[in-house]
C-alpha positions as CSV (number, residue, x, y, z in Angstrom):
1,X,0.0,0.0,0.0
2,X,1.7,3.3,-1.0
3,X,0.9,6.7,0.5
4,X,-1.9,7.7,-1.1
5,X,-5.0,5.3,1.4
6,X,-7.4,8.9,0.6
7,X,-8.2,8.6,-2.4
8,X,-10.9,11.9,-3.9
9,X,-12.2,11.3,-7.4
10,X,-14.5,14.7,-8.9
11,X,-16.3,14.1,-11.4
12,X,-19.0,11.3,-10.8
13,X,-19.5,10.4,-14.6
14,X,-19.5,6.6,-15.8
15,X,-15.7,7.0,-15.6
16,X,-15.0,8.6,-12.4
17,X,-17.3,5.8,-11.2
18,X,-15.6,3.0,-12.7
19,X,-11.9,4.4,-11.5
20,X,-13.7,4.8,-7.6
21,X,-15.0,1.6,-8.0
22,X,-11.6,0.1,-9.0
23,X,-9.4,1.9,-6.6
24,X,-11.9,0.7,-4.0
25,X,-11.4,-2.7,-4.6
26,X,-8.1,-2.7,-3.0
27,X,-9.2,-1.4,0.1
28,X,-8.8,2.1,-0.4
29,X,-11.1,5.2,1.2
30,X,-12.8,6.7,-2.0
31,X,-14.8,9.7,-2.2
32,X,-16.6,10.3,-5.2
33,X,-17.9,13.7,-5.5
34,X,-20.8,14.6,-8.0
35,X,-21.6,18.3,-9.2
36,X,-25.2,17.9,-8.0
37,X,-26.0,17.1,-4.5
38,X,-29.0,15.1,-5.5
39,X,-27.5,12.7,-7.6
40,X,-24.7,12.1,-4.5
41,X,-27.8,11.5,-2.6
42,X,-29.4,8.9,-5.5
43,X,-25.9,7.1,-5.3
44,X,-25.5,6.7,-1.5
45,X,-29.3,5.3,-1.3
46,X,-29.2,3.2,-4.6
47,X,-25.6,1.6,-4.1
48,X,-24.9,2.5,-7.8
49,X,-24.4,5.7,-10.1
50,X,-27.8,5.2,-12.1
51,X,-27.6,8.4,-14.3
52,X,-23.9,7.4,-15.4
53,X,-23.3,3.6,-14.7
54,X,-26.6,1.6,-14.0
55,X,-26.3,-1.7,-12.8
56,X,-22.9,-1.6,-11.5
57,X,-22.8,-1.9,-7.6
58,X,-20.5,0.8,-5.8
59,X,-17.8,-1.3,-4.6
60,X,-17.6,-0.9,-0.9
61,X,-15.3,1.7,0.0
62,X,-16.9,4.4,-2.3
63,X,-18.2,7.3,-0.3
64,X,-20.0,9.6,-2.8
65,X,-21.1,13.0,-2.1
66,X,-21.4,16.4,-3.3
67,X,-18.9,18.6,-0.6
68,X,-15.9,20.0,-2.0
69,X,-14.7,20.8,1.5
70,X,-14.0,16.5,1.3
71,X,-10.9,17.0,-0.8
72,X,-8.9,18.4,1.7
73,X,-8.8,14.8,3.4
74,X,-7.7,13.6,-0.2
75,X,-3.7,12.7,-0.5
76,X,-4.5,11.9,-4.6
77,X,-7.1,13.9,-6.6
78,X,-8.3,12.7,-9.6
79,X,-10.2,15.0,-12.0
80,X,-12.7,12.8,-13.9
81,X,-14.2,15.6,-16.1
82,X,-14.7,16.5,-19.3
83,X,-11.7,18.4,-21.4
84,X,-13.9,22.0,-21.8
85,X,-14.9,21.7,-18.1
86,X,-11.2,20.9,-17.0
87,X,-10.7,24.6,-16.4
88,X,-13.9,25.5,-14.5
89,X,-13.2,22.6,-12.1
90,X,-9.4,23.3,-11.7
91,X,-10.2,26.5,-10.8
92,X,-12.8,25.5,-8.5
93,X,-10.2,22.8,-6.3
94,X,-8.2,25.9,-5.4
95,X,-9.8,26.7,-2.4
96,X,-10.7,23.2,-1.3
97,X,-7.1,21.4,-2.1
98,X,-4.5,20.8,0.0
99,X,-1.2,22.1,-1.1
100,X,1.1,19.8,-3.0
101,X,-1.7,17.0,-3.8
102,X,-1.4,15.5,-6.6
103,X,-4.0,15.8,-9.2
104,X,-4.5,13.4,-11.8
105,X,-6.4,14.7,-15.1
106,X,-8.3,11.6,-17.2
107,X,-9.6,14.3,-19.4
108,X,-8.7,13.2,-23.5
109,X,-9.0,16.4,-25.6
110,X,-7.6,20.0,-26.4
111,X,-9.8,22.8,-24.6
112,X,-10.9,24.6,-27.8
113,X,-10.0,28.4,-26.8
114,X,-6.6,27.8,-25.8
115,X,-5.1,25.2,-27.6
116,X,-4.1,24.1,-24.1
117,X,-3.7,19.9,-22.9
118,X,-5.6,19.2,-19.0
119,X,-2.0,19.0,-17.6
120,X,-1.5,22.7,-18.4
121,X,-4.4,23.8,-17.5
122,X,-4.8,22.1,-14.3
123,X,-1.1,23.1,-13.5
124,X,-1.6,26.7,-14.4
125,X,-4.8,26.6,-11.4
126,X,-3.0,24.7,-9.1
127,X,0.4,25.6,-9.2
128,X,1.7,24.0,-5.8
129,X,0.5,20.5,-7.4
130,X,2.0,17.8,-9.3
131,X,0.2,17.1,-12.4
132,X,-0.5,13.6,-13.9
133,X,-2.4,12.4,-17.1
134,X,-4.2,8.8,-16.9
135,X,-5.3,7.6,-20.4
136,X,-5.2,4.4,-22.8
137,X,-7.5,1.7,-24.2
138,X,-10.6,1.6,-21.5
139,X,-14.6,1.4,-21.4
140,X,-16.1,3.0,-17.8
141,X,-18.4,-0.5,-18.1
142,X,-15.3,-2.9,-18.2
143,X,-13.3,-0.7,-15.4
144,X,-16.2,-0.5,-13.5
145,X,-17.3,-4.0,-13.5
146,X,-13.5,-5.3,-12.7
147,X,-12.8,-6.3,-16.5
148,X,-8.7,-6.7,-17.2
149,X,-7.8,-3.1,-18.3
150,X,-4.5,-1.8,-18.5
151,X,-4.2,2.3,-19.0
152,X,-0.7,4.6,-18.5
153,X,-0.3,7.0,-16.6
154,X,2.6,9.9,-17.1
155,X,4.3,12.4,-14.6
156,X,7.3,14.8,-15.4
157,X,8.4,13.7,-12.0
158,X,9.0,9.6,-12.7
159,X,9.4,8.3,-9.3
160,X,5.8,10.3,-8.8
161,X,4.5,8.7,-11.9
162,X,5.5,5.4,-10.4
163,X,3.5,5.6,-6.9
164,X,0.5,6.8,-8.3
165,X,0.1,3.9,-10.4
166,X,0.8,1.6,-7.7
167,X,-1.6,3.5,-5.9
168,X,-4.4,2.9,-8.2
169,X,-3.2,-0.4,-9.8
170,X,-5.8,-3.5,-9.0
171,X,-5.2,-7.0,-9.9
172,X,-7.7,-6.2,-13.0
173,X,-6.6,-2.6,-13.2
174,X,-3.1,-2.2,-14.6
175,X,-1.3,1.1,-14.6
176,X,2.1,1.7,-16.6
177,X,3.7,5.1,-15.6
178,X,6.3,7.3,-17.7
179,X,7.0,11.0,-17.9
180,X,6.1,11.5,-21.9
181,X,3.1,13.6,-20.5
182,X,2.2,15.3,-23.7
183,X,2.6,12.7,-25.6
184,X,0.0,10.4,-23.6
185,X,-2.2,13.6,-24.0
186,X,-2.0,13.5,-27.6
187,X,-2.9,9.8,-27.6
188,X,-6.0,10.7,-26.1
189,X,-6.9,13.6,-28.3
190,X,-6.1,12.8,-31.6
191,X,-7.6,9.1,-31.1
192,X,-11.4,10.5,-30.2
193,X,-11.0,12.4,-33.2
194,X,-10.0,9.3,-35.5
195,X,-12.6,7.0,-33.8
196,X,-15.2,9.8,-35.4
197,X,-14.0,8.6,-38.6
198,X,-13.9,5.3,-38.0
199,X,-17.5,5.9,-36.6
200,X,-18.4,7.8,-40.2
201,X,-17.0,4.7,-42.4
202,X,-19.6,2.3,-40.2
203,X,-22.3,4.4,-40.5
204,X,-22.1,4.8,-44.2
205,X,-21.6,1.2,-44.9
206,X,-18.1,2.1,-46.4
207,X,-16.9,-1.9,-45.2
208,X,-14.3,-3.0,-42.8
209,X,-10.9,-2.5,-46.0
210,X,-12.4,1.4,-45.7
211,X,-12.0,1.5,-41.9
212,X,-8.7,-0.4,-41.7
213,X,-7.2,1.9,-44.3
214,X,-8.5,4.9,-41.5
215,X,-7.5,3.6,-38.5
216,X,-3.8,2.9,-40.3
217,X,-3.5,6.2,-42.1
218,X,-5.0,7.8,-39.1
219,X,-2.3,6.4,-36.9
220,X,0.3,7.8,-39.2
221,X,-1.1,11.1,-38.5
222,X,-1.1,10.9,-35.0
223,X,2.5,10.0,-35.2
224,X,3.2,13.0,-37.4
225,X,1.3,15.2,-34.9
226,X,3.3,13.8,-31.8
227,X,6.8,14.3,-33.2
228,X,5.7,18.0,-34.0
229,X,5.3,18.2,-30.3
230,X,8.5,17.0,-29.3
231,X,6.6,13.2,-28.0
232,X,8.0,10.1,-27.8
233,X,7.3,7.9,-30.6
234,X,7.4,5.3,-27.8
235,X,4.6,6.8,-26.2
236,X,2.9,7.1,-29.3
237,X,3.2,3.5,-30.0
238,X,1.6,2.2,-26.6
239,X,-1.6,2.0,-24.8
240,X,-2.6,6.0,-25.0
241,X,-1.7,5.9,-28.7
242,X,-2.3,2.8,-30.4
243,X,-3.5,0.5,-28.1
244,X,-6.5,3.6,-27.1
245,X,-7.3,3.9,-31.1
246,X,-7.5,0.2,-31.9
247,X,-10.2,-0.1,-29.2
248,X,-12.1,3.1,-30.4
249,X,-11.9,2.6,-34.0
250,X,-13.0,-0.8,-33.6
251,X,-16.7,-0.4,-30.8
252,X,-19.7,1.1,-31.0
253,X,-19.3,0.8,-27.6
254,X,-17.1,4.3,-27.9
255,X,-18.5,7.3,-27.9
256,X,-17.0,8.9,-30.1
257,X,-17.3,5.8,-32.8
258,X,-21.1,6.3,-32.4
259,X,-21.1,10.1,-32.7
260,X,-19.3,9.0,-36.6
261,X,-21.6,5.9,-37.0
262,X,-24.5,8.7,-36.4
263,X,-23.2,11.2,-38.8
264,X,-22.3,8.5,-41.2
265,X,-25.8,7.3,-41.5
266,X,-27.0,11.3,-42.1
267,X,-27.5,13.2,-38.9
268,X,-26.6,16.6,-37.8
269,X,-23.9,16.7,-35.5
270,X,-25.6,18.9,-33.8
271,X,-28.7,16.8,-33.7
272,X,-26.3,13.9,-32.2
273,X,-24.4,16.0,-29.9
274,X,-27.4,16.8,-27.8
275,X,-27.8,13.3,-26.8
276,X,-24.2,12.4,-25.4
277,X,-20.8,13.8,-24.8
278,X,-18.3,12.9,-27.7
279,X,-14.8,14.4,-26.8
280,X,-13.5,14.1,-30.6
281,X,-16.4,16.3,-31.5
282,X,-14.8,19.1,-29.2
283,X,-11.4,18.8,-29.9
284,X,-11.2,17.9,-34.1
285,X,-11.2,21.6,-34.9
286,X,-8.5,22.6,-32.7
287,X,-6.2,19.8,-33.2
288,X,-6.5,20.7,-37.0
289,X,-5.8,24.6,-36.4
290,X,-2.8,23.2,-34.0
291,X,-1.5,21.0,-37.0
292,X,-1.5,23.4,-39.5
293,X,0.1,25.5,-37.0
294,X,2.9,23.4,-36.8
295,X,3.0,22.5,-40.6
296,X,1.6,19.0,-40.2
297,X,-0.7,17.3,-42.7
298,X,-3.7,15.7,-40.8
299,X,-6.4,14.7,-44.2
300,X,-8.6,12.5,-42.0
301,X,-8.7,14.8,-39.0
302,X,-9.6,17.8,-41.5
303,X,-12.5,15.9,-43.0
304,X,-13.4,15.0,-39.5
305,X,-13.6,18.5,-38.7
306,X,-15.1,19.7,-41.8
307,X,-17.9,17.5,-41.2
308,X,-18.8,18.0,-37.9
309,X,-18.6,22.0,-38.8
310,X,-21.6,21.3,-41.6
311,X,-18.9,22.4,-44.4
312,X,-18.8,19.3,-46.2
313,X,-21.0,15.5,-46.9
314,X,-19.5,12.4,-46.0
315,X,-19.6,11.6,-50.1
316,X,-17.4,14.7,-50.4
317,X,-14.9,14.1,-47.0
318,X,-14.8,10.3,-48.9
319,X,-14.2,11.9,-52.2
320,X,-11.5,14.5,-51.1
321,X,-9.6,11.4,-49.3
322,X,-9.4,9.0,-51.7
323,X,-8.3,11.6,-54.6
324,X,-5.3,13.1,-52.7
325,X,-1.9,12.9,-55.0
326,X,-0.8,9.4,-54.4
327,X,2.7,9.2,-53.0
328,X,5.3,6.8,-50.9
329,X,3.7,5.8,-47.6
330,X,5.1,7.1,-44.7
């Protein structure tokens, strides 16, 4: 048992759930704290999160509630919101965190104004705090219901990085630890945004050769993107890069993959946005104006963008694709 037996999770989504419940498991004090004090209340008397996660127990141990003051107790922190909410909530631990706690972000995305990763913008609110970034190939229902999973989680401070993920390690949750934090953020990002596509070949019936070709060439643009940012290829090539796009690309159980499958089969992305949170959907347009900021080609994430923006039909994205200049793969 490592330092870290107080254990806070914010953010009481189907993924803040499923990392309480699997934290718990081990015998650790969890408190999982929800925005709204009614749905703390809902999960204390119902034993599960019903809005987020129904039919998955809270595993003993899990203490949810809605007070902010409960994070002082915390000696780990881990912020289980969304990318464009990462700010708001940073901002809102200030008063409530003790100093020096680490704060682990599992947000995947690029907040849209800035151009900014979680890491920096947590960091930037809570200066005093070590920052981490948990991502990699994982579904909240497979967490949650003690499925083998293994995620990686990266720290600029290594022997840090290493703790933590023996902290929250389980014998079905399996944490690998590095200091590439950028680059496991990028994993994260850029994947969502691929998964859309993958979601968009589905949905139009464009067969499984169409969506292989995507998730390969997709990859190579990741890769492109990562080495712009001074990544690791390393990085790129494990469980937040690869491993995280493989299972995305390939489920509808991903959310993105069904926002794609949805505007693949001729909805609005604004019609589908209003019925769930698709992190690709918030984070295409910036990674694309990041990419050309930093002169690197990204085809599939531009017609990603382009059609969640309403500029162009998924017969046209398809079109503009498979007519580029043909050249030496790379």
């Amino acid at each position: 048992m490592s330092d870290f037996d107080s254990i806070a999770v914010l953010g009481a989504g189907a993924w803040g759930t499923a990392l309480a419940n699997a934290v718990a498991r081990e015998g650790r004090t969890v408190t999982l704290i929800a925005r709204d004090p009614e749905h703390a209340w809902e999960m204390r008397t119902q034993g599960q999160n019903m809005r987020r996660l129904p039919g998955v127990p809270l595993a003993e141990g899990v203490s949810p509630t809605a007070d902010l003051s409960s994070l002082a107790a915390a000696s780990l922190v881990i912020l289980a919101t969304p990318t464009q909410t990462v700010r708001a909530a940073s901002e809102g631990l200030v008063s409530h965190i003790t100093s020096g706690t680490p704060v682990v972000s599992t947000a995947k995305g690029i907040e849209r104004d800035s151009g900014l990763y979680p890491t920096e913008i947590i960091g930037a609110a809570l200066a005093s705090s070590p920052v981490a970034a948990l991502s990699g190939p994982s579904f909240a229902s497979d967490v949650a219901r003690g499925l083998p999973t293994a995620v990686v989680l990266a720290c600029a401070d290594a022997t840090l990085a290493a703790a933590i993920a023996e902290a929250l390690s389980s014998p079905t949750l399996r944490l690998y630890h590095g200091a590439d934090v950028h680059g496991v953020e990028i994993g994260g990002a850029a994947k969502n945004v691929l998964a859309i596509g993958a979601g968009v070949v589905a949905g139009k019936g464009l067969g499984e050769s169409a969506r292989a070709a995507l998730v390969a060439r997709g990859f190579a643009e990741l890769q492109r993107f990562a080495s712009a940012c001074c990544a690791k290829p390393e990085t790129l090539m494990g469980l937040s890069g690869l491993g995280d796009l493989v299972l995305t690309c390939g489920s509808a159980k991903s959310r993105n993959f069904a926002f794609g499958e949805a505007l693949g089969r001729g909805r609005s992305a604004a019609d589908v946005a209003r019925e769930a949170l698709a992190e690709g959907a918030y984070t295409a347009d910036i990674l694309v104006r990041v990419a050309r900021e930093r002169g690197v080609d990204m085809p599939i994430c531009e017609a990603v963008a382009k059609l969640i923006a309403g500029g162009v039909t998924v017969d046209d994205a398809v079109a503009a694709l498979m007519t580029r200049p043909l050249r030496a793969e790379r």
